[in-house]
C-alpha positions as CSV (number, residue, x, y, z in Angstrom):
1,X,9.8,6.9,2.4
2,X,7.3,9.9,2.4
3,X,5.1,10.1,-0.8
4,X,3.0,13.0,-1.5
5,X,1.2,15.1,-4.2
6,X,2.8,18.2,-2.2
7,X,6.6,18.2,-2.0
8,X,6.5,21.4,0.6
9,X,5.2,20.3,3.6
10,X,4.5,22.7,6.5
11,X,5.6,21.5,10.1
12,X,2.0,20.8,10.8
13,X,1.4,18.8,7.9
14,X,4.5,17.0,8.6
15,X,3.6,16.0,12.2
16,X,-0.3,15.0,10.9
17,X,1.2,12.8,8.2
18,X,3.3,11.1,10.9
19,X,0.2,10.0,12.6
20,X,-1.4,9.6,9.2
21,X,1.5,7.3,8.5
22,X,1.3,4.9,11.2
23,X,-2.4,3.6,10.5
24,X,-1.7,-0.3,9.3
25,X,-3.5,-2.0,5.9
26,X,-6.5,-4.0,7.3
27,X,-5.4,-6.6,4.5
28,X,-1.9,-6.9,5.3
29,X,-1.4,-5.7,8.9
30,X,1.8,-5.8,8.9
31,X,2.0,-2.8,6.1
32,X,1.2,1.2,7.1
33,X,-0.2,3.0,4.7
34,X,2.6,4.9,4.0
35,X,4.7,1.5,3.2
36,X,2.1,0.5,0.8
37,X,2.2,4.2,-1.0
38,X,-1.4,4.4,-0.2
39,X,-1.2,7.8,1.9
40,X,-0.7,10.7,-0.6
41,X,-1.0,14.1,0.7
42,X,-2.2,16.2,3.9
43,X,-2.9,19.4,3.7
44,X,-4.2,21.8,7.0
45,X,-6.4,24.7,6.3
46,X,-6.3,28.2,7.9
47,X,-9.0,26.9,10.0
48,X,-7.4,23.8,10.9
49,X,-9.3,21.4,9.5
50,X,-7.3,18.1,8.4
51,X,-7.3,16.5,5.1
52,X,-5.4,13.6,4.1
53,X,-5.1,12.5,0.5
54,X,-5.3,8.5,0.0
55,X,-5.0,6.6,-3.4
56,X,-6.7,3.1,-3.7
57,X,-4.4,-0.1,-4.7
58,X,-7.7,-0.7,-6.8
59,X,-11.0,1.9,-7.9
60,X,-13.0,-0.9,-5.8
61,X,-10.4,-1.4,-2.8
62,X,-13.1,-2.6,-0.2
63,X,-10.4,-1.7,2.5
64,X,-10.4,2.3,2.0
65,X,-13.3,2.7,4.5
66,X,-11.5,0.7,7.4
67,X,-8.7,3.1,6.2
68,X,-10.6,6.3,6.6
69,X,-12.1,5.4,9.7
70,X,-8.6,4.3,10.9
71,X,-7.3,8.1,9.8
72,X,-9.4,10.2,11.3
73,X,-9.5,7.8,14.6
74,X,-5.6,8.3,14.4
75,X,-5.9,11.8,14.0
76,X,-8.7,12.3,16.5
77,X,-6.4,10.9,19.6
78,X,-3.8,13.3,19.1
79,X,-6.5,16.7,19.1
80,X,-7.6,16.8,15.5
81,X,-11.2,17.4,15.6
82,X,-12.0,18.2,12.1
83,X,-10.2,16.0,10.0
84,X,-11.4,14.7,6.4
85,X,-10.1,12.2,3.9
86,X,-10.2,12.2,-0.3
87,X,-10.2,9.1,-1.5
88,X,-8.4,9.8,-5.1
89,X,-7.9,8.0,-8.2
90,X,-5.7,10.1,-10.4
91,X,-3.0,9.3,-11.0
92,X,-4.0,5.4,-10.2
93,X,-1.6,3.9,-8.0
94,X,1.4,1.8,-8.7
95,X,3.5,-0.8,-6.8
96,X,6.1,1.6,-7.7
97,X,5.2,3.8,-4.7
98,X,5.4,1.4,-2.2
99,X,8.4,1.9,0.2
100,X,11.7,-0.2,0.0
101,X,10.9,-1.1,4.0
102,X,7.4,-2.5,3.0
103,X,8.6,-4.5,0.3
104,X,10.9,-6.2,2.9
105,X,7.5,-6.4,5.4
106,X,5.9,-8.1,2.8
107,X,8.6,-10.3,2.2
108,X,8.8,-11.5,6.2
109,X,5.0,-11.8,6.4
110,X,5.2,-14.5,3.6
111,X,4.0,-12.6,0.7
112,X,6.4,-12.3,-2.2
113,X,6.8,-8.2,-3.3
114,X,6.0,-6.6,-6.4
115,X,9.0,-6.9,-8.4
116,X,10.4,-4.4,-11.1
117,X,8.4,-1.3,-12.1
118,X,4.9,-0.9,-13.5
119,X,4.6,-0.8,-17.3
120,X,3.6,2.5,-19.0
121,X,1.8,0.0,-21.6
122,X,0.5,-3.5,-21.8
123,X,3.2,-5.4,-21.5
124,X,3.9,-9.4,-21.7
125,X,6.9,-10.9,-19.8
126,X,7.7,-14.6,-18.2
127,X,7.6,-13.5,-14.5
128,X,9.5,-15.8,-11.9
129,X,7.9,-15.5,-8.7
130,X,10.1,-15.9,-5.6
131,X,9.0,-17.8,-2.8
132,X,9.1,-16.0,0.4
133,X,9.2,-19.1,2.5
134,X,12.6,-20.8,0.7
135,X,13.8,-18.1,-2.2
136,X,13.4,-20.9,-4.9
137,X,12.0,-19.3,-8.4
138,X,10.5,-22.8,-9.2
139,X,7.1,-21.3,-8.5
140,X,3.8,-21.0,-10.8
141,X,0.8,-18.8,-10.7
142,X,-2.3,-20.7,-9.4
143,X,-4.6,-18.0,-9.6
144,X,-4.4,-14.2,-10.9
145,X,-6.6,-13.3,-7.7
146,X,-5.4,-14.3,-4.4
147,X,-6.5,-13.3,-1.1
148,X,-7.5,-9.7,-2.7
149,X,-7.4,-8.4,-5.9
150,X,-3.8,-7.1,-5.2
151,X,-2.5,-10.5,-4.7
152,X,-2.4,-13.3,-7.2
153,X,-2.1,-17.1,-5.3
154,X,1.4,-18.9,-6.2
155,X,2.6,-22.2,-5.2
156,X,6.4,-22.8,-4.6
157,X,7.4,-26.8,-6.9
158,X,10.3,-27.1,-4.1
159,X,8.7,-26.7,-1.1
160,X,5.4,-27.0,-1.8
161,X,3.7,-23.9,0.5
162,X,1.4,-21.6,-1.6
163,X,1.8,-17.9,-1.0
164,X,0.0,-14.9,-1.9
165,X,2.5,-12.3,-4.6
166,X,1.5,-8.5,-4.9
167,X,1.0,-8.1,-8.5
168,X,3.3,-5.3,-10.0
169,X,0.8,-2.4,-11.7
């Protein structure tokens, strides 16, 4: 699934996002950037100087940096010399904008997906959690903040095995 700011994409841009697209979460190795919604936009200059466009899962995401440097290293080992990244906050991410295919990664890694679509409002709903490891809903929240501030920590009743779940915003 290809997410960007800029519908029209020149060939250029297309092949730089490509690379772009392949640089895994730190967090969640398992998840590119483009899975997760995180990569935005690229854009090439007359001059030819590089910039990709990346939205934080949160304004404090301590993972962005790895994920810049991790860009342009990308981007430097195929020829691009001058490459920047924006880091931007508006419009704040959302799990809706993570890919169908990273969903399902998540899912075989052992973390249960964000499920259903962000609310335009605060919103209160019962949420039943499934458990990636045996697909019971028996499960309860733990914690609101699991391994990262993405994640809250559940615990499956049936089987027992905690697991991380992506919080939906």
């Amino acid at each position: 699934m290809v997410t960007t700011l800029h519908p029209s994409r020149t060939a250029s841009e297309a092949a730089v996002w490509e690379i772009a697209a392949t640089v895994a979460d730190p967090e969640i190795p398992v998840l590119t950037i483009e899975d997760l919604g995180v990569l935005r936009a690229v854009d090439i200059d007359d001059d030819g100087a590089v910039t990709v466009t990346i939205t934080p899962t949160y304004s404090g995401c301590p993972a962005m940096d790895a994920i810049r440097d991790d860009v342009i290293t990308a981007l430097a080992t195929q020829g691009y010399a001058d490459v920047r990244v924006a880091l931007v906050l508006a419009p704040a991410w959302t799990t809706d904008w993570m890919s169908p295919e990273g969903k399902a990664k998540l899912e075989e890694y052992g973390i249960a997906p964000p499920t259903g679509k962000a609310a335009a409002g605060k919103v209160s709903v019962g949420l039943s959690v499934k458990c990636p490891q045996c697909s019971s809903l028996n499960t309860r929240e733990l914690t609101r903040f699991g391994s990262t501030s993405c994640k809250a920590l559940y615990v499956c009743q049936d089987c027992r095995e905690p697991f991380d779940y992506f919080k939906v915003h």
